[in-house]
C-alpha positions, 0 to 999 in steps of 0.5 A, spaced: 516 487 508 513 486 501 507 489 499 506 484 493 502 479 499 495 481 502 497 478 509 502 482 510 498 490 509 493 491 515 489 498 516 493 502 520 500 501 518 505 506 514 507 504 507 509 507 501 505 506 496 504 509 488 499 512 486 495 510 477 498 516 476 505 516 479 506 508 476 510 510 469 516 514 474 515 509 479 513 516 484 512 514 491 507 517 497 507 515 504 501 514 507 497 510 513 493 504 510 485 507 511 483 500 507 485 495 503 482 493 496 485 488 493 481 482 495 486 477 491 490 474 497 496 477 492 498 480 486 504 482 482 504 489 482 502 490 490 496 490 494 491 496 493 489 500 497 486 507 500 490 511 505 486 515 510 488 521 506 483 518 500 489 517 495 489 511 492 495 506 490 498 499 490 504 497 496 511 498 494 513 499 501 511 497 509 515 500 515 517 494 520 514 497 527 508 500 524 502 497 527 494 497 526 
């Protein structure tokens, strides 16, 4: 699914997302969705977010059959 939509990332689910310092090698991490922090319904280089594990990056990736 494409991280770029807000309706599409929830808390709970599995994506990969890259992190500010990963942006120039395009580095992803995987991580489950802690809370969502784009509040724009979109936005062109993904969805903001903070995993639970208190990284935070913009979506590139959600794993169908994740659920939240």
């Amino acid at each position: 699914m494409d991280g770029k939509l807000r309706q599409n990332v929830k808390p709970g689910i599995e994506v990969d997302i890259v992190l500010k310092q990963d942006q120039r090698t395009g580095k992803t991490t995987r991580g489950i969705v802690k809370d969502i922090l784009t509040n724009s319904p979109n936005h062109p280089h993904g969805i903001k977010v903070r995993l639970q594990d208190g990284q935070v990056g913009r979506v590139k990736t959600i794993y169908a059959g994740s659920s939240g």
